[in-house]
C-alpha positions as CSV (number, residue, x, y, z in Angstrom):
1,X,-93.5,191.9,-14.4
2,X,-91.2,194.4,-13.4
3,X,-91.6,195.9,-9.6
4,X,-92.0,199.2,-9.0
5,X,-88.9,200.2,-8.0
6,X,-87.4,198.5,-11.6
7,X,-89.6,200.5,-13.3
8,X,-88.3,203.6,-12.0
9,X,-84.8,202.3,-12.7
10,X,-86.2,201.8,-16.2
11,X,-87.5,205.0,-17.0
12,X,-84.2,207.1,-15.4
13,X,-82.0,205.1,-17.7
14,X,-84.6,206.0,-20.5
15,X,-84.3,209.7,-20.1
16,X,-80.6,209.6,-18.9
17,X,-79.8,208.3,-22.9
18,X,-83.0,209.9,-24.6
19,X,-83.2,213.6,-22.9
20,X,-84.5,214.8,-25.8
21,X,-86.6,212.0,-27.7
22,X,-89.1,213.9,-29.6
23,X,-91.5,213.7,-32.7
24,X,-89.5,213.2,-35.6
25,X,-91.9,213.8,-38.2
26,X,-91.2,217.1,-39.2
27,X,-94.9,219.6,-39.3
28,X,-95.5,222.6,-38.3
29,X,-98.7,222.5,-36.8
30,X,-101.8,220.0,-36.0
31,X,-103.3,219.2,-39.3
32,X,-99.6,218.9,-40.9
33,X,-99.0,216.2,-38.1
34,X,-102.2,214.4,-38.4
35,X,-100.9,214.2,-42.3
36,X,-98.0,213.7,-41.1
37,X,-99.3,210.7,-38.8
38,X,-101.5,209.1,-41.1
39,X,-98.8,208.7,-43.6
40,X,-96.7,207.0,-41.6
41,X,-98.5,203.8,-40.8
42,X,-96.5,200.7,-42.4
43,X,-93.5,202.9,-43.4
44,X,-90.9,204.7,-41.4
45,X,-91.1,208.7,-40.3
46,X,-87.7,209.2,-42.9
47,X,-89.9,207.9,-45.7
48,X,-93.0,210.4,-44.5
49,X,-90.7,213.7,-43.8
50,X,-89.3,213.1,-47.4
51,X,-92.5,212.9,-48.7
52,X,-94.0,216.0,-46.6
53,X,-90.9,218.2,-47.6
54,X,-92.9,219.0,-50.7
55,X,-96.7,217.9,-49.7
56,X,-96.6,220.5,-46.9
57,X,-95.5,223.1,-49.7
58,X,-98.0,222.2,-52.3
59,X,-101.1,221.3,-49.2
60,X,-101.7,223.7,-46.7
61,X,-105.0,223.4,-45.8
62,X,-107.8,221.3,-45.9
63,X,-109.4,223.0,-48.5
64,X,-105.9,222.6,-50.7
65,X,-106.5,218.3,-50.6
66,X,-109.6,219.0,-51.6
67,X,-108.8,221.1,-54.8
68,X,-107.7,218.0,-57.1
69,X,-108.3,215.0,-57.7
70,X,-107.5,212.1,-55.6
71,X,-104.9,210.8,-59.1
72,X,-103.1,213.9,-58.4
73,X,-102.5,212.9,-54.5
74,X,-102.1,209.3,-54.8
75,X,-98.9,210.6,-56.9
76,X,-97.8,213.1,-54.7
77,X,-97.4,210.2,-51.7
78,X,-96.6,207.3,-54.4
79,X,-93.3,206.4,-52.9
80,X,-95.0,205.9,-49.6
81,X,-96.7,202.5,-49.1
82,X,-100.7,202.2,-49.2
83,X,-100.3,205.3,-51.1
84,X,-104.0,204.9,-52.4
85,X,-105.8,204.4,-49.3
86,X,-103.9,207.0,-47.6
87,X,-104.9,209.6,-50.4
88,X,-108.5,208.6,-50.1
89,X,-108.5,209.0,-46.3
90,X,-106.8,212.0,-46.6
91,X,-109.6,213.5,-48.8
92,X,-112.0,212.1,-46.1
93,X,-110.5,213.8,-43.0
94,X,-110.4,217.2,-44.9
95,X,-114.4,216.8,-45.4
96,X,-115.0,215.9,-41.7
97,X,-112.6,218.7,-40.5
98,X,-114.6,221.1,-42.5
99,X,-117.8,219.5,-42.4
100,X,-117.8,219.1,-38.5
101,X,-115.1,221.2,-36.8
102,X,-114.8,224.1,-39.2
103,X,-111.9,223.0,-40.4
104,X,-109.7,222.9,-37.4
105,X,-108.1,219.7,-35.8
106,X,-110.2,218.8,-32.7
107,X,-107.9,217.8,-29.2
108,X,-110.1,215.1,-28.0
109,X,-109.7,211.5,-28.5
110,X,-113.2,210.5,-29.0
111,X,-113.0,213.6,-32.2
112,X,-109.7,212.9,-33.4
113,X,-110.7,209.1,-34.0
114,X,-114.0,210.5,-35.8
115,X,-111.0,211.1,-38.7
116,X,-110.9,209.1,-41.7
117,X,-107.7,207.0,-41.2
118,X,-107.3,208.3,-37.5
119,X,-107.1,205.3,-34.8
120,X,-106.4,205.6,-31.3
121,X,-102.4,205.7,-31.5
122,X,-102.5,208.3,-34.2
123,X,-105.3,210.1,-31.4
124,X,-102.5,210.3,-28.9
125,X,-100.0,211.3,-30.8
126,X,-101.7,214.7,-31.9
127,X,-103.0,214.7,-28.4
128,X,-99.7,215.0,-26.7
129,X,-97.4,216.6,-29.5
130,X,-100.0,219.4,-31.0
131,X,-102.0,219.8,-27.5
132,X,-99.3,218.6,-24.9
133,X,-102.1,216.4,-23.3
134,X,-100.3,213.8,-21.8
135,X,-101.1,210.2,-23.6
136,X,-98.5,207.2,-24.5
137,X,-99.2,205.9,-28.1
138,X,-98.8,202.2,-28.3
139,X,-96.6,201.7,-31.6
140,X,-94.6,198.8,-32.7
141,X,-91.5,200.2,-30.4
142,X,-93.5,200.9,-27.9
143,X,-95.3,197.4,-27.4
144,X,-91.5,195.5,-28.3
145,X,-89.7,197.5,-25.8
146,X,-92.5,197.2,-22.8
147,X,-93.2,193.3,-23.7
148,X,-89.2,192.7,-23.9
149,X,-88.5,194.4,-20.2
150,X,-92.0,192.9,-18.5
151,X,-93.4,196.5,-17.9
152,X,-96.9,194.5,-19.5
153,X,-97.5,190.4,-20.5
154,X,-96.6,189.3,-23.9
155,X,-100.2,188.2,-24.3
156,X,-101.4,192.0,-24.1
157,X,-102.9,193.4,-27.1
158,X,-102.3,196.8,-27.8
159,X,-104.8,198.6,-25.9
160,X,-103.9,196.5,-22.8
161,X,-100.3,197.8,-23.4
162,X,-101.7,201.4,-23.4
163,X,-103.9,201.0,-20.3
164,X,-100.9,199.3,-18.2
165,X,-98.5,201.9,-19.2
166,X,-100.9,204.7,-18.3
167,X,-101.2,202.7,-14.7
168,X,-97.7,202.2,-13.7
169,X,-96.3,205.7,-15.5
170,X,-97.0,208.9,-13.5
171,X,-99.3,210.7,-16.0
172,X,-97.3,213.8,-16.2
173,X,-94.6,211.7,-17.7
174,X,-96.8,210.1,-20.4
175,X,-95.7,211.7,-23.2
176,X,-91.7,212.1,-22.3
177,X,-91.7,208.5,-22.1
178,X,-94.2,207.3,-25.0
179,X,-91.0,209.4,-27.0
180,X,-88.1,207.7,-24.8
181,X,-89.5,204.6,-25.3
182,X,-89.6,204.9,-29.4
183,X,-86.4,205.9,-29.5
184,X,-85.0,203.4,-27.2
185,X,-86.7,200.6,-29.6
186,X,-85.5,202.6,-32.3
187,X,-81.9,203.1,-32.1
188,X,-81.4,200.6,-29.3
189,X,-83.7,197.7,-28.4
190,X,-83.9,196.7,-32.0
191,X,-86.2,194.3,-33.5
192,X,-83.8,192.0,-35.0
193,X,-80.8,193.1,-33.4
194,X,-81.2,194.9,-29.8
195,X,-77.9,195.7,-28.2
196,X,-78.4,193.7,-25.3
197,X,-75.0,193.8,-24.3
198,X,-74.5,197.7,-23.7
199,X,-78.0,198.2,-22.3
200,X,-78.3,199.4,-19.5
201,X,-81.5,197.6,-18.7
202,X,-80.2,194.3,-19.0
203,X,-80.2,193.8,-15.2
204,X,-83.6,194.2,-15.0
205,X,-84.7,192.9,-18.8
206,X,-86.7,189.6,-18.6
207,X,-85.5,189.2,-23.0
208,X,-82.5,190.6,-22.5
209,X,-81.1,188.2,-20.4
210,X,-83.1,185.6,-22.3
211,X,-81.2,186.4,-25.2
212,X,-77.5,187.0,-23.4
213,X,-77.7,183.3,-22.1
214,X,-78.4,182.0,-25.5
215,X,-75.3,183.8,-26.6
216,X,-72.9,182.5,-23.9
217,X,-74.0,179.3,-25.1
218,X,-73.5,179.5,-28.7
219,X,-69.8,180.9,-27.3
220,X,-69.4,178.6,-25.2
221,X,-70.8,175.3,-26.4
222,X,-70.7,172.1,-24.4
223,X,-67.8,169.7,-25.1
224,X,-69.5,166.3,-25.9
């Protein structure tokens, strides 16, 4: 597990190359994201903003999902993967937002998770992009990258990830790193193929060195 100090080191590489991680699926306002959100479970946020380019156009409110059929939406998301369930719990958030908040997105956790198809990462994203309540969303980045520098134990499950983050992360940088650290998994510490060898991290990186002694070997294999 990393120290404290490493930590820090960490998280000022982090937003030294990521200044301006954001949330890159495109909306423009809560409910849009929560779409957005939901939509992007299994699939990646190019596939969902491609797919929201016209959805957003055609849907703009609760009531609008609500006006057809569930056919009709299931082939308006098709090219997006558990298109069917998706559509269906898209339907049922509309009916709780106007059944139980008049139709407007709620800013608590407990509410947000009262959402058909809304679980506690998607929670803390609308939390801390539409409210800008700090919260760290524990996504498939975000659990590689923090298991792969020893900020949390391999062992953790996802919730454990969350609640270790929150402790060692000064909570009014929550959400600045919950984005740094997608992006770093993202376009840097890779699932198959992290660039180890320009990281920054590597000095502190429990993997990363890991992974760049297994590559000296392969280079340099032992003469029998």
């Amino acid at each position: 597990m990393l120290t404290k100090k490493e930590i820090r080191f960490c998280l000022d590489h982090m937003a030294d190359m990521y200044p301006d991680a954001h949330c890159e699926l495109v909306h423009d306002n809560p409910f849009e994201l929560v779409v957005a959100v939901l939509l992007s479970a299994q699939t990646t946020d190019i596939n969902v903003n491609r797919v929201t380019y016209d959805l957003f156009q055609k849907y703009k409110t609760p009531e609008d999902y609500l006006a057809v059929e569930v056919e009709e939406l299931q082939n308006d998301i098709r090219s997006i993967g558990l298109f069917r369930t998706k559509a269906k719990n898209i339907q049922k958030l509309c009916v709780t937002l106007l059944e139980e908040f008049d139709g407007v997105v709620p800013q608590t956790r407990k509410e947000l998770m009262q959402l058909a198809g809304v679980g506690r990462k998607t929670a803390n994203v609308v939390k801390s992009v539409a409210f800008g309540v700090p919260a760290i969303a524990v996504d498939t980045h975000v659990e590689r990258v923090a298991k792969r520098l020893g900020l949390c134990r391999w062992k953790d499950n996802v919730l454990q990830v969350e609640e270790t983050l929150m402790k060692k992360i000064p909570e009014e940088e929550w959400s600045d790193t919950h984005h740094r650290l997608i992006f770093f998994g993202r376009y840097h510490c890779k699932s198959q193929n992290p660039n180890c060898e320009a990281c920054p991290l590597l000095t502190v990186c429990r993997e990363g060195k890991k992974r760049m002694r297994k590559l000296e070997r392969q280079n340099n294999p032992t003469n029998q």
